[in-house]
FIDRENKE-52996 format. One record per residue (C-alpha): residue in three letters; y, x, z. Coordinates in steps of 0.5 Angstrom, whole numbers, plus 2048, in hexadecimal, padded with zeros to 3 digits. Each point is the difference from the previous one (the first is absolute). Layout:
# residues N
ALAYXZ ...
# end
This chain:
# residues 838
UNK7F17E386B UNK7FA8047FF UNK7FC7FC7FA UNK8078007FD UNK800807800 UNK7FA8017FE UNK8017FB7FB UNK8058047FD UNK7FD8067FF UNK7FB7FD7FD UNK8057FE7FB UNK8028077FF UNK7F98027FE UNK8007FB7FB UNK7FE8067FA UNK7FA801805 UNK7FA7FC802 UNK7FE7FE807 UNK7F97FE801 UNK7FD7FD807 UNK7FA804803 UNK7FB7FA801 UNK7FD804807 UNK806802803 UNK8047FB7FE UNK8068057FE UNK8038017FA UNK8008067FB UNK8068027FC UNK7FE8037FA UNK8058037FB UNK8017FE7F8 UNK7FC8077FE UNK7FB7FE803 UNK8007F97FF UNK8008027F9 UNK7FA805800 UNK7FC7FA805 UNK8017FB7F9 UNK7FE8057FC UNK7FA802804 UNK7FF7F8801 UNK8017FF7F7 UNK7FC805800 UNK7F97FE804 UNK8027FA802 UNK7F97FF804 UNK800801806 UNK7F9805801 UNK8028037FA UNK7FE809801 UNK8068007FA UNK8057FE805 UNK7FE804806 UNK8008057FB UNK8077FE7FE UNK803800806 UNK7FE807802 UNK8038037F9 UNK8077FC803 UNK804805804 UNK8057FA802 UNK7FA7FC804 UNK7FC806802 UNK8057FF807 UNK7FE7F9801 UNK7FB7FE804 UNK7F97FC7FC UNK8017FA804 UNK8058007FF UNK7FF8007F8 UNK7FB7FC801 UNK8057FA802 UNK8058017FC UNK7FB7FF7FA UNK7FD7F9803 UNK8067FE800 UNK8028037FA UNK7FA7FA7FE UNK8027FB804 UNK8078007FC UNK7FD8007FA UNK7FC7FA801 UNK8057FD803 UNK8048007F9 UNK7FA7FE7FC UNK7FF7FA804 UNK8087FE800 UNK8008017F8 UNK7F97FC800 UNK8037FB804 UNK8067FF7FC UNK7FC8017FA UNK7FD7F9802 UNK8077FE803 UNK8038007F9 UNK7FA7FD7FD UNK7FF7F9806 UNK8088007FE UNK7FF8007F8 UNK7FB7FA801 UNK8037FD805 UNK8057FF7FB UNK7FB7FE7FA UNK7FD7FA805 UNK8087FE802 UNK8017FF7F8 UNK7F97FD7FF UNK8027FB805 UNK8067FE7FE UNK7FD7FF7F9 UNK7FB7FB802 UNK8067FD804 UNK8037FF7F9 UNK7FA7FD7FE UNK7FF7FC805 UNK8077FD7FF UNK7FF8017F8 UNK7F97FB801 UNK8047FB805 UNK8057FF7FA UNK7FA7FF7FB UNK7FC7FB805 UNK8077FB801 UNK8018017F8 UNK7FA7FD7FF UNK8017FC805 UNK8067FD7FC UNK7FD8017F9 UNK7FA7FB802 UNK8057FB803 UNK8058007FA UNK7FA8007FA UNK8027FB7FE UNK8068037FC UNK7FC8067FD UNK8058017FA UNK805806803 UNK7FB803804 UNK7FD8017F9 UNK8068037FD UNK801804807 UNK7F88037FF UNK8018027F9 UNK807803801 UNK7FD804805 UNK7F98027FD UNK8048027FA UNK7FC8077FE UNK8068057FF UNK7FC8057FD UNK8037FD7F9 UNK807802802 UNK7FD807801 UNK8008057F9 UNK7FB805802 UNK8018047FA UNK807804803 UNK801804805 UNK8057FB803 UNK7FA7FA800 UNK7FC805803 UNK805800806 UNK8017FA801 UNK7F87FE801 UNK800806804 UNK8067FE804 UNK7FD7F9801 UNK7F8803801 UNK804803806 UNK8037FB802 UNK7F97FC801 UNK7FC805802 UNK806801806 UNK7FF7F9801 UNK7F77FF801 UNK801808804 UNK8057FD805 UNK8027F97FF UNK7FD7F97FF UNK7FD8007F8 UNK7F9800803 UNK7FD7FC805 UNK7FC806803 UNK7FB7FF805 UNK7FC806804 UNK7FA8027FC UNK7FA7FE804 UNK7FD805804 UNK805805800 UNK8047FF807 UNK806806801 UNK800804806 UNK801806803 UNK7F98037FB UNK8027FC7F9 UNK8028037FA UNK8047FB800 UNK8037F97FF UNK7FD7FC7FA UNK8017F97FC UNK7FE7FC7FB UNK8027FA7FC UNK7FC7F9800 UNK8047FD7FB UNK7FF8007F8 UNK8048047FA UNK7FB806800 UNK7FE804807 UNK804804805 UNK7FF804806 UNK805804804 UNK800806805 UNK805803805 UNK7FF806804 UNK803806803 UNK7FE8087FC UNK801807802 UNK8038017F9 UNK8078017FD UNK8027FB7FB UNK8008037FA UNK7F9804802 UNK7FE7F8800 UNK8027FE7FA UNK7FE8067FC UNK7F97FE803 UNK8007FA7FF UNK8028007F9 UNK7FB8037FD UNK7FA7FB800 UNK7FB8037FE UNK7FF805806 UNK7FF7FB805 UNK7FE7F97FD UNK7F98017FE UNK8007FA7FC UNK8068037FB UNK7FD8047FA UNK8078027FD UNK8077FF800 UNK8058027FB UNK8078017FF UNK8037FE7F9 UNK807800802 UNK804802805 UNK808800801 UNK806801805 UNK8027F9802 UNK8087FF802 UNK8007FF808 UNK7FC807801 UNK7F97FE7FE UNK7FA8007FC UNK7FD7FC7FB UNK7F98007FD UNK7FC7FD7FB UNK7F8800802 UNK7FA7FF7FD UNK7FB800807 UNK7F77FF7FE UNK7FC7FD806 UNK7F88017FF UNK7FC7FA802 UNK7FC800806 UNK7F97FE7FD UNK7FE8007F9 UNK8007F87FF UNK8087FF7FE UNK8058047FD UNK805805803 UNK8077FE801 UNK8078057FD UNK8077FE803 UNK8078007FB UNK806801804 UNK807803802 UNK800804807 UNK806801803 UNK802806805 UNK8067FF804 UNK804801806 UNK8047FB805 UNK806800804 UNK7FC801807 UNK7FD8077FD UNK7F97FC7FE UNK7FC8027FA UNK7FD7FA7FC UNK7FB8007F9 UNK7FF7FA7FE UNK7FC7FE7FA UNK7FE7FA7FC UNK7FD7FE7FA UNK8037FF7F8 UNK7FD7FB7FE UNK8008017F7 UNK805804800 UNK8028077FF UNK7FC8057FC UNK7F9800804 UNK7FA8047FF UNK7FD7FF7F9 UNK7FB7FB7FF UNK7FA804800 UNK802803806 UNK7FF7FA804 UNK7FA7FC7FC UNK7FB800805 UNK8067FE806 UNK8037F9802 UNK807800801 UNK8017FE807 UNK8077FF803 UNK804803806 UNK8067FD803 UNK805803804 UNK7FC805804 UNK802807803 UNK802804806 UNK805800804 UNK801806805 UNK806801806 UNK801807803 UNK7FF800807 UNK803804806 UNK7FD807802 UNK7FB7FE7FA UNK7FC7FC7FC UNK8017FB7FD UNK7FE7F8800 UNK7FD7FE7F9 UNK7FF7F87FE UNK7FB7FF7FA UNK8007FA7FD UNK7FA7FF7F9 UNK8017F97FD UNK7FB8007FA UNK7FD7FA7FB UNK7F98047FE UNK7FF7FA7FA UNK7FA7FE804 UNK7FE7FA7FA UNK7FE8067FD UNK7FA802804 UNK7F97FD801 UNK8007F9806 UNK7FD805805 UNK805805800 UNK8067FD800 UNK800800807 UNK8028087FF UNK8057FE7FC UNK8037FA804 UNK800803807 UNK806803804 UNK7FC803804 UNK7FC8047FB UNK8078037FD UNK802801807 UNK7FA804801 UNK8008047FA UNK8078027FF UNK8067FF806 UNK7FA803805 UNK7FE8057FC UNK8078017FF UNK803801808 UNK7F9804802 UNK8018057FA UNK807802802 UNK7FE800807 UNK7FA8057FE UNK8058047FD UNK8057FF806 UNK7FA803805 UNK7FD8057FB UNK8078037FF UNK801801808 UNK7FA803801 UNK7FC7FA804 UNK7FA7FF7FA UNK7FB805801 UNK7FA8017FB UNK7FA803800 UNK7FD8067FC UNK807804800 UNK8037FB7FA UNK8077FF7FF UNK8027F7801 UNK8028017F9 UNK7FA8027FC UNK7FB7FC804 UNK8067FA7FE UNK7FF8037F8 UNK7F77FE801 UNK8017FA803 UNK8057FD7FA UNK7FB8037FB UNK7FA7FD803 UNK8047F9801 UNK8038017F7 UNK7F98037FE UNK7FD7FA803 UNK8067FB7FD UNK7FF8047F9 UNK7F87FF800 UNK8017F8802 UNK8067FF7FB UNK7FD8037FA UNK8068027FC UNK8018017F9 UNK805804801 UNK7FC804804 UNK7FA8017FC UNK7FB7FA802 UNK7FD7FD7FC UNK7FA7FA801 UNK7F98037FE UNK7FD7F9802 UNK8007FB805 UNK7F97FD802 UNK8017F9801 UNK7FB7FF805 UNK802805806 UNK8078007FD UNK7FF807800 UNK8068037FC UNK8008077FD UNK8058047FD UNK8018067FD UNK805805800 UNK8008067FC UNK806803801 UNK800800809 UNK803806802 UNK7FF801807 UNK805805803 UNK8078037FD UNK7FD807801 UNK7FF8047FA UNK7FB803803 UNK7FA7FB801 UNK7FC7FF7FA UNK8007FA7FD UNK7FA7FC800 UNK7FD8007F9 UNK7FF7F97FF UNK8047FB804 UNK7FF7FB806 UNK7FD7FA800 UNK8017FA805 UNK7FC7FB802 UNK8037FA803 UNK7FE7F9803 UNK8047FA805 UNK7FD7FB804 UNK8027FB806 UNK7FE800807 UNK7FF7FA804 UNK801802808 UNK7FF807800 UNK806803804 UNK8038067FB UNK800805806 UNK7F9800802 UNK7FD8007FA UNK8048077FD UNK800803808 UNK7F77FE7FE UNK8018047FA UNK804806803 UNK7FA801805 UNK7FA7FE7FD UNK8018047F9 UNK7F9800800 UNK7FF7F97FF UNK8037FF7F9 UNK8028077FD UNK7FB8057FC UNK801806801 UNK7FE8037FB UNK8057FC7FC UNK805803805 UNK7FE8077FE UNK8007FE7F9 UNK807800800 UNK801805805 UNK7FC8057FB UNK8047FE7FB UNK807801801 UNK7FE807803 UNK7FD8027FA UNK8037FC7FB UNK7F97FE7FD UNK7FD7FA802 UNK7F98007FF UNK7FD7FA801 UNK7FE7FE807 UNK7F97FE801 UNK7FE8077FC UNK802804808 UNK7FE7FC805 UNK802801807 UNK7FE7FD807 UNK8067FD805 UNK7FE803807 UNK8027F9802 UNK807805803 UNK8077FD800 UNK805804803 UNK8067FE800 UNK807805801 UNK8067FC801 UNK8078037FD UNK8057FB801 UNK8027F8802 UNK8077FD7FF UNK8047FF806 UNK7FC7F9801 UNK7F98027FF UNK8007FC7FA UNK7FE8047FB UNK7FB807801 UNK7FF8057FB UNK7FA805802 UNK7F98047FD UNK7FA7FE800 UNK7FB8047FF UNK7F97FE7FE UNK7FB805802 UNK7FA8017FA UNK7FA8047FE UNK7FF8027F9 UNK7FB806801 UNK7FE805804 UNK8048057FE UNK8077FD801 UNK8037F9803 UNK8047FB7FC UNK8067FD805 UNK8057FC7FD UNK8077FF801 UNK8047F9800 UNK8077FF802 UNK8017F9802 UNK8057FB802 UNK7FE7FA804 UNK8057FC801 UNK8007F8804 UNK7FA801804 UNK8057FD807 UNK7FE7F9800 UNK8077FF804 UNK8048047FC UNK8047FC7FA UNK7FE8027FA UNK8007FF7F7 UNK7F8802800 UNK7FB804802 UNK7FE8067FD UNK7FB805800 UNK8028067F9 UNK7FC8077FF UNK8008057FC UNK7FC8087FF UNK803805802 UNK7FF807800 UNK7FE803809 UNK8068057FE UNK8057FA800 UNK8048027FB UNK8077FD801 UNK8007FF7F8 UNK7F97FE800 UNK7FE7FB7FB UNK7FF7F9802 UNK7FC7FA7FC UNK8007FB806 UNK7FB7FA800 UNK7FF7FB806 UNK8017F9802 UNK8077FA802 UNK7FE7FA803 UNK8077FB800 UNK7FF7FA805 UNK8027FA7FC UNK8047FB805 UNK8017F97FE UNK8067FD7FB UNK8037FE807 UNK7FE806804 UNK807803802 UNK8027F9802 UNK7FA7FE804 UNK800808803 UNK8077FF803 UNK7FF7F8801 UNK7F8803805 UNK800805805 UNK7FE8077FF UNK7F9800803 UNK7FD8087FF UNK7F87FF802 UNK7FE806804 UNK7FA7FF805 UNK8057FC806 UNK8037FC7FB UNK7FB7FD7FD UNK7FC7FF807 UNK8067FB802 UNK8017FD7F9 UNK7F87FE7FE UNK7FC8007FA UNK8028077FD UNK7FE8067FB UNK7FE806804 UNK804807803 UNK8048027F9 UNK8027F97FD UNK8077FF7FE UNK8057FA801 UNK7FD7F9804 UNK8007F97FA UNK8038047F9 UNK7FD806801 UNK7F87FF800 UNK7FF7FA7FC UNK8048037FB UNK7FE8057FA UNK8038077FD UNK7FF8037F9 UNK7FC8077FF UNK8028057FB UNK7FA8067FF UNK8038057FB UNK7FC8067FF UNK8028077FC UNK7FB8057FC UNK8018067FC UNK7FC8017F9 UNK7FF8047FB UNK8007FD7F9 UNK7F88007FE UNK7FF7FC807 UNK8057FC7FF UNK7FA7FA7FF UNK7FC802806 UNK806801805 UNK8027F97FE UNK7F97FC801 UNK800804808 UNK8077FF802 UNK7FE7F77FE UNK7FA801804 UNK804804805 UNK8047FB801 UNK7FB7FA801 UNK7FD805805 UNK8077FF803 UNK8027F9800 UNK7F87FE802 UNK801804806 UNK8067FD802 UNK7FE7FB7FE UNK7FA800806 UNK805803806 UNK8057FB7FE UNK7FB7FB801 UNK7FD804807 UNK808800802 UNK8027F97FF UNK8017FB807 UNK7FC7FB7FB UNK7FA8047FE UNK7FA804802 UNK7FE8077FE UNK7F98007FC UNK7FE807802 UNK805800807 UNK7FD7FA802 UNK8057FB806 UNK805804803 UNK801800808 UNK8087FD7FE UNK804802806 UNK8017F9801 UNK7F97FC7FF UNK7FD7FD806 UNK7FB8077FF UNK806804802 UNK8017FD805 UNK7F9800803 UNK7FF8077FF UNK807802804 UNK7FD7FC806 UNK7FA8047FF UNK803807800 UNK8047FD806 UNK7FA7FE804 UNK7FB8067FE UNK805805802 UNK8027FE806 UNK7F87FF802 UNK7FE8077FD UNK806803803 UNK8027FD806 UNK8077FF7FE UNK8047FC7FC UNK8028017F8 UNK8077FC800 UNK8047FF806 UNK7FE7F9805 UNK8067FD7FD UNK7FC7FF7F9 UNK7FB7FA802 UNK7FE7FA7FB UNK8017FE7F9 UNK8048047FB UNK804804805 UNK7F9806800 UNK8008007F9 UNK807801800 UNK800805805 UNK7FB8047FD UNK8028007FA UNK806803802 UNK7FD805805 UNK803807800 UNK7F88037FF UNK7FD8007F9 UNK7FA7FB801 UNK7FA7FF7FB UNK7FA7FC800 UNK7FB8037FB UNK7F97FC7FE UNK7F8803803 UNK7FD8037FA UNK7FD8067FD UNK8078017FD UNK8067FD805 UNK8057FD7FD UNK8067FD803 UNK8027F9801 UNK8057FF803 UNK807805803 UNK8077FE803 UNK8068017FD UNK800808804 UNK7F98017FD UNK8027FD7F8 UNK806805801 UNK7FB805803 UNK7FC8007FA UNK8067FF7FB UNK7FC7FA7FE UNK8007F87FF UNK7FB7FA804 UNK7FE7FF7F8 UNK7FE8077FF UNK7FE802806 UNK7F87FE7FF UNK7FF8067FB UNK801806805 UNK7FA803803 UNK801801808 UNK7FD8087FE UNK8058017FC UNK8077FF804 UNK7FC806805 UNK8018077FF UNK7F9804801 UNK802801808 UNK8017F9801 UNK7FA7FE7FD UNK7FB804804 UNK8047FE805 UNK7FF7F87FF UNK7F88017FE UNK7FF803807 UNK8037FB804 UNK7FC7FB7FB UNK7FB7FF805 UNK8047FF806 UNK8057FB7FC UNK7F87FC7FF UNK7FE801807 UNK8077FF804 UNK8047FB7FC UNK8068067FF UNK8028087FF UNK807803801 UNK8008067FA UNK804806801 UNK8078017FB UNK7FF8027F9 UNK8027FF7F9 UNK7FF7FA7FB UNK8027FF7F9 UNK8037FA7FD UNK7FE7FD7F9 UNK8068047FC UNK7FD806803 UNK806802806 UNK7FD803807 UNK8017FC806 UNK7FF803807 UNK7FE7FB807 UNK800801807 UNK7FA7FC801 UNK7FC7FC7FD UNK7FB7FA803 UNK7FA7FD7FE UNK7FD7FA802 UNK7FB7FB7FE UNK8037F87FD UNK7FB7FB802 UNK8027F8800 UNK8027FD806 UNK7F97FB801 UNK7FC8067FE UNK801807804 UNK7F98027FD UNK8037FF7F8 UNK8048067FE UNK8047FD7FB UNK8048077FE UNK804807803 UNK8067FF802 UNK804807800 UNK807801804 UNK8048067FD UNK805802806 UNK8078047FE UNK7FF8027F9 UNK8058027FB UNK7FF8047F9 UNK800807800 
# end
């Protein structure tokens, strides 16, 4: 009776508050005015040491008789609620999004169990059709019925043909979005799960190349779509897109006629533009669809001139198709079905115009991850570096990936036209007198023009991502500085004096600020700075905004690139933009999507390639396919010029060029599993016999020096010891005995340590990852490391090769000798304990 009592009187203070003393456990009625004035006290300063609520709450005279501790309680658990309510709005977030999916996987269920019905049905007709092959005639007459096209009934030049072929797009594009039409098969490399974009499909069969996507987004419908109909902003590959016609259709919709240019992704084929009839409407079940699909030689179309330098591709029924979900979000299905003409492009090429898998990488991902960065930058979940709004940093990337496009493709109707072509480097060089870098009245324009030279070339078994991360790091190794401050110069006065006149020393100093990523890492925007001397009297720094893109030999992805440009140190958000770089597409066999559906997806890190033999070294991509296989490079470089040096500007940028492709050239041979560097000499591969002879010896010289073991008493014989110190939580490096060590050797803690590969690894100095403190600290236990085997140095800072400090706890040293010869010391061997970047 008692607690029924107090239950009710505590229901006749419901205004108030009741709160629980932690330390005498009784309770405290708190009345509405002061519970107010506490919330306005807590909005206020919500932190709890802060002099501002201490202020507050002696300035309130309806708290002044409630005792501090009192107060005190009140606030902890003023915090413990409202945590309490952010993870209840997390959890049901999550709720509703693991319902949403759950609901997309049942649909994808039932989907592939209609293609399985659908494909037992073909199988046994087949079956039929081979028993009776000999009565061939009705089957003939039934074939023809059926592939009778029916674009022949269809008038395109009125608005009632146009329904009727927008009704029947729709109906096909529902048909390959959620039904049978396409036998779709999971793209390789792609598997959902709780971490995936998405879920992701292609097509093995003829009639052109199809892939398909479906995954759960934080965004409305009508948000999705007006995102995803703007091409231009998030298909890279896009270079226009315009609306000739547009008209109500009967039903609510809309109906557009579309003239769309794609830029080719190398100099050698021509690009591609599409002529088609999109149609935006919305279904019975509140789901919103834009379908598109192409009219082939009909309607007005863009004038011949306009497409003289493009070859007509096809696009059959495609589009998205986007369903609310409840409490938000909605579940998108995107299907692109193209024939790209591909007769129309060199032998090489085809397999980029051929491949579902290339159409699904460059187009139906880069859809879904686009709109989930949007999704994600809307929420507030993206944070990007130097203060920049998502949007701007959005903007640079764009115009880097079009300036770069616009400096491949070399349009008429831009202004490019060819100087020349050497035909012996394949070295083009344009021109283009009209180039207008930036839309800012402003800016000054240059007096000259642009002048772009350009040259594509194939790679046999050189993996795109470590030849573009190489080029990234080692800028040195390919790039003249003062041809970079060349350009730089000129667009911040907009004179451009030829470069050799003002030469500049490059410190060697490459230091790089990264301002944002993509939601998967898969493509960075940053600044370089290259540090450079050109007189006593005052430094010449130069600036590049750079996109780097593909550098994961995991991640799927249309190529790997590696664009830049000057730009002014103060950043401006108009600043003008002449990008230049570097595009390596991996070209996969006629017959590689099937045969990378039909094998295995085998990713060759360190472990991997241990258990499966013969491999490439750390940073090899795919196992079989992969690396026996070729890609093709595109180096595109722009430089500003004035009239009168028009001449001059030519014949550097064509010896500039070669300069490049000569060097690429050389890392590309120094990098591929197949070949050795001339000036690197044989690389300690993570698993050649040597490594597995160096792991042993660091093993066995640590435990005799030290007295204890490296890795644990489990990690005994064969592979297992390169395997565990290849995964050994400490940064391990081995450098050489010489007057400048160098390294030879690091596991994969040391590699991410350095922010470096096994390939690159040779050209660090052992000095030069030392602060001053470090190396006093090394030179003074040198001796003792000679006499005694080993030294324990004291914590400090080191610096990686993209010139980011990284502090330690500890750091061990200790002499490396070959088991049968204890008196040969071999190298040094350094273990960095607990070491994070600062």
């Amino acid at each position: 009776m008692a607690m029924v009592a107090q239950h009710h009187r505590e229901r006749e203070n419901s205004s108030g508050s009741i709160n629980k003393h932690l330390d005498s456990g009784k309770y405290v009625r708190y009345t509405a005015e002061q519970v107010e004035a506490l919330e306005r006290v807590y909005s206020e300063c919500p932190k709890p040491s802060s002099l501002r609520r201490q202020q507050l709450i002696r300035e309130c005279p309806i708290l002044c008789n409630i005792e501090p501790k009192q107060i005190k309680v009140w606030f902890q658990n003023r915090r413990c609620r409202e945590k309490q309510r952010k993870e209840s709005t997390r959890l049901l977030s999550v709720n509703r999004k693991l319902s949403a999916m759950n609901k997309l996987l049942m649909e994808e269920n039932d989907r592939l169990q209609k293609q399985v019905s659908h494909l037992v049905c073909e199988n046994g007709y087949m079956r039929q059709q081979l028993q009776t092959a000999a009565v061939p005639t009705a089957d003939a007459s039934s074939e023809s019925a059926v592939t009778t096209p029916q674009h022949s009934l269809r008038d395109a030049s009125n608005p009632a043909g146009l329904l009727s072929i927008a009704e029947e797009t729709l109906a096909e594009f529902l048909s390959k979005a959620t039904g049978t039409a396409v036998d779709w098969v999971q793209m390789p490399g792609m598997k959902p799960g709780p971490d995936s974009v998405g879920i992701f499909a292609i097509s093995l069969r003829r009639g052109g190349v199809a892939a398909r996507a479906c995954g759960l987004v934080s965004l409305e419908p009508s948000k999705i779509a007006e995102i995803l109909k703007d091409r231009p902003s998030w298909f890279r590959d896009c270079r226009g897109q315009e609306i000739f016609t547009m008209f109500p259709a009967g039903n609510g919709g809309i109906i557009e006629l579309l003239h769309t240019q794609t830029y080719a992704p190398t100099t050698l084929a021509p690009a591609r533009d599409f002529w088609t009839l999109r149609y935006t409407t919305s279904l019975e079940n509140g789901s919103l669809v834009v379908c598109e699909t192409s009219l082939s030689g009909t309607g007005a179309g863009p004038s011949a001139t306009a497409a003289s330098q493009f070859v007509r591709a096809e696009m059959l029924p495609s589009g998205y198709l986007i369903r609310p979900c409840d409490g938000g979000g909605s579940i998108i299905h995107i299907v692109d079905h193209v024939n790209l003409q591909a007769w129309s492009v060199p032998e090489v090429l085809r397999p980029l115009y051929e491949s579902s898998k290339v159409v699904a990488q460059k187009m139906t991902i880069s859809a879904l991850r686009y709109i989930r960065q949007i999704a994600q930058e809307t929420s507030g979940e993206v944070v990007y570096g130097l203060g920049r709004q998502p949007a701007v940093l959005r903007t640079f990337t764009q115009r880097l990936s079009r300036g770069f496009n616009d400096a491949i493709n070399g349009f008429n109707g831009d202004g490019w036209s060819i100087l020349n072509c050497d035909g012996a480097e394949d070295v083009v060089v344009a021109i283009n007198s009209t180039k207008n870098l930036t839309a800012d009245a402003n800016v000054v324009p240059l007096l000259g023009g642009v002048l772009c030279a350009k040259a594509s070339m194939l790679l046999q078994n050189v993996p795109p991502a470590m030849l573009v991360r190489f080029l990234r790091e080692h800028r040195s190794e390919w790039a003249d500085f003062n041809v970079d401050a060349y350009a730089a110069m000129s667009l911040k006065s907009s004179t451009c004096s030829y470069p050799v006149t003002r030469p500049t020393r490059f410190t060697g100093t490459q230091i790089i600020m990264p301002l944002g990523q993509t939601i998967e890492h898969e493509e960075m925007l940053e600044v370089v700075r290259l540090e450079g001397h050109g007189d006593a009297f005052s430094s010449r720094d130069v600036h590049l905004l750079q996109m780097c893109s593909g550098i994961d030999e995991n991640a799927q992805g249309a190529c790997s690139e590696l664009i830049f440009a000057p730009i002014d140190d103060m950043f401006p958000d108009d600043a003008p933009l002449l990008p230049s770089g570097f595009r390596i597409i991996p070209l996969d066999s006629k017959s590689g999507d099937s045969q990378d559906v039909l094998t295995s997806h085998k990713t060759l890190d360190l472990t991997s390639s241990l258990e499966v033999g013969p491999a490439t070294s750390h940073g090899a991509e795919n196992a079989g396919p992969s690396y026996n296989a070729r890609s093709v490079l595109t180096i595109a470089f722009q430089f500003p010029f004035e009239s009168n040096l028009h001449d001059n500007v030519a014949t550097m940028a064509c010896q500039y060029v070669r300069s490049v492709i000569s060097s690429v050239q050389r890392v590309a041979t120094a990098i591929s599993p197949s070949g050795l560097s001339p000036t690197l000499g044989p690389k300690v591969s993570p698993v050649s016999p040597e490594a597995h002879t160096l792991a042993h010896w660091i093993c066995q010289s640590y435990s005799y020096h030290v007295g204890t073991e490296l890795l644990r008493s489990d990690s005994v014989g064969g592979d297992s010891v390169l395997k565990t110190l290849w995964h050994h939580p400490d940064a391990i490096l081995c450098c050489s005995l010489k007057a400048l060590p160098v390294f030879i050797f690091a596991n994969q803690a040391g590699l991410d340590m350095l922010e470096t590969t096994l390939v690159s690894l040779q050209d660090i100095a052992l000095d030069k990852i030392f602060d001053d403190s470090g190396r006093k600290a090394l030179s003074s236990e040198f001796s003792k490391i000679m006499q005694e085997g080993f030294a324990y140095l004291p914590g400090g800072i080191c610096m990686s090769t993209m010139g980011r400090h990284i502090s330690y706890e500890q750091a061990v040293v200790w002499k490396v000798f070959a088991a049968e010869e204890s008196s040969s010391v071999h190298c040094l061997a350094l273990s960095f304990v607990n070491w994070s970047f600062v």
